[in-house]
N, C-alpha and C positions, 0 to 999 in steps of 0.2 A: 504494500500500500504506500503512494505516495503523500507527499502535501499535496494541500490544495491551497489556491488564493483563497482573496476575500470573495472574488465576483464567482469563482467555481463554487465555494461555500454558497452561498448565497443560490447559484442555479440548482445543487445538491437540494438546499431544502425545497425549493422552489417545486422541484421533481417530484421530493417524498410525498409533499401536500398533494399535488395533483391526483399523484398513483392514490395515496390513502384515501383519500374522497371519493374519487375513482371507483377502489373497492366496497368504500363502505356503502355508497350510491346502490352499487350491482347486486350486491349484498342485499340490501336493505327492499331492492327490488324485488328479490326473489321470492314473492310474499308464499312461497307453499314448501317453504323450508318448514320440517316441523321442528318443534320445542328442542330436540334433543340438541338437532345441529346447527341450532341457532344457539345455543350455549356455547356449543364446542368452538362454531364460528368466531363467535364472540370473543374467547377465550385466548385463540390465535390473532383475531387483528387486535386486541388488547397487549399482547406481545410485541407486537411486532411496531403497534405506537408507542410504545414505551421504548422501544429500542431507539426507534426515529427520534423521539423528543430527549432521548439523552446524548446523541449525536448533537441536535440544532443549542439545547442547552450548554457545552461545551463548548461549540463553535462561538456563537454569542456573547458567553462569559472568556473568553479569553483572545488578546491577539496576537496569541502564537500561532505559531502553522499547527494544526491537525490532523490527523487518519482520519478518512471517513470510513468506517468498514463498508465491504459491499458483501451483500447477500450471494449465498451459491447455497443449490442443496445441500452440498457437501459439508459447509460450517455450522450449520443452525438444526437444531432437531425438534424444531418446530414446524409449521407449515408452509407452503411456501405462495408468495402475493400469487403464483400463477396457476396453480394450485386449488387456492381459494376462487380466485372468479373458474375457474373452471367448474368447480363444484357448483356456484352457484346458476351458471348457466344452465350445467345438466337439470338444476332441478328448474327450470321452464322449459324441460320438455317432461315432465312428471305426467303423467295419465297415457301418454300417448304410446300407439301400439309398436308389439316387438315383429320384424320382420327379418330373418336371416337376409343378410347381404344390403340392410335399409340402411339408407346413409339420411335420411332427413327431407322433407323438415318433418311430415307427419308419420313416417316409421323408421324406427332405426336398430341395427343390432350393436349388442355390447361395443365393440371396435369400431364402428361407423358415430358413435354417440360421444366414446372419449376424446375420438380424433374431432370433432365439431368445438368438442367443449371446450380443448383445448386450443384448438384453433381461435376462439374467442379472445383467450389469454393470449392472442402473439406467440403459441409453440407451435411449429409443424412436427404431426405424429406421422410414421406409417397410419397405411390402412388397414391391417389386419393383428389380431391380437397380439399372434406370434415373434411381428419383427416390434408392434410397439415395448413387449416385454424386452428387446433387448435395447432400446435408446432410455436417457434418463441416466440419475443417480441413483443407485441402489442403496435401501435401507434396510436395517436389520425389522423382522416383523414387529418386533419390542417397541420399533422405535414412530410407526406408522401417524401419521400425523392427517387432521384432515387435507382434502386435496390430493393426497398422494394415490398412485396409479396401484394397483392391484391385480395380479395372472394367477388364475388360478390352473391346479391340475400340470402334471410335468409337462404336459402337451403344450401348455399356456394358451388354450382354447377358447378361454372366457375373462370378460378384463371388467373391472369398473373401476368406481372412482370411492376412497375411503371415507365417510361423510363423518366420522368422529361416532363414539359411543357404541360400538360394534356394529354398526351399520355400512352398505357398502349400496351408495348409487349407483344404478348396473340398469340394460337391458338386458333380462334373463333369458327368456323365453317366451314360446309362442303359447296365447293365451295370460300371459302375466304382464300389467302394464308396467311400463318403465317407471321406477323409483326406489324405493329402499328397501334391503334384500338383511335381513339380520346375518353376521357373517358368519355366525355358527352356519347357518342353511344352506352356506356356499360349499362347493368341492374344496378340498386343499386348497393351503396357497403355494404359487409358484414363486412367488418375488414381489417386491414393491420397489416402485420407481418415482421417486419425485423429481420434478421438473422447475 
């Protein structure tokens, strides 16, 4: 991590405010998020403003040069900003039907539903479960945060999205609307990837 000016300082928060707003906006949007993972939601951009405002708080009180850290999966074992709008994009496609090979907008299968959601958030995913299982930051399952991607089965057949409190936003199957799947009821898992 380098220094930064005053004017980089200053574009830095400039940034965080927008993205946090951003999220909490999309967030806030998502009105069929139910109770549990609006907690968990909660919980993580609570975090994750706390982190931002101890950054601008230091910037502010001091005029020496400072780090700004920058977020990667790989440092925080929390959720991640791209993450979270992806979750809550999936959950405004919530009711809607399961279709092997449906990429959207009114049917979609597991891997056609992550790669949208996450496309939302600014990530490009493959389109199939199997190559998205392998792009991403790998986490330990211990460490599973909302937002994070989810393959189940060694085949990595089936993917959704972690929604916090053992729930896993997912298009399952045919006859089951898209939404929250308790993840006891899911196959094995194969891997989690955050992004």
């Amino acid at each position: 991590m380098t220094p930064t000016t005053a004017a980089d300082r200053r574009r830095n928060r400039v940034r965080t405010a927008l993205g946090v707003t951003g999220l909490a906006v999309l967030t806030a949007g998502a009105v069929l998020i139910p109770p549990a993972l609006a907690r968990s939601t909660t919980d993580e951009l609570g975090r994750l403003t706390a982190a931002e405002t101890e950054v601008a708080d230091t910037v502010e009180s001091t005029d020496t040069e400072v780090t700004v850290p920058v977020w990667t999966p790989e440092s925080s074992p929390s959720s991640s900003p791209a993450g979270l709008v992806a979750l809550a994009a999936a959950h405004t496609q919530a009711g809607k039907e399961y279709q092997w090979g449906g990429t959207g907008p009114d049917e979609w299968d597991c891997s056609g539903l992550v790669q949208w959601a996450f496309g939302t958030a600014g990530v490009e995913l493959p389109r199939v479960s199997e190559d998205q299982a392998l792009v991403g930051a790998e986490v330990p399952v211990a460490d599973m945060a909302p937002g994070d991607v989810i393959t189940f089965r060694d085949a990595a057949d089936h993917i959704g999205i972690y929604a916090g409190s053992g729930q896993v936003f997912n298009a399952y199957d045919e006859g089951v609307p898209i939404g929250l799947t308790p993840l006891a009821d899911l196959p094995p898992i194969h891997n989690v990837q955050r992004f």
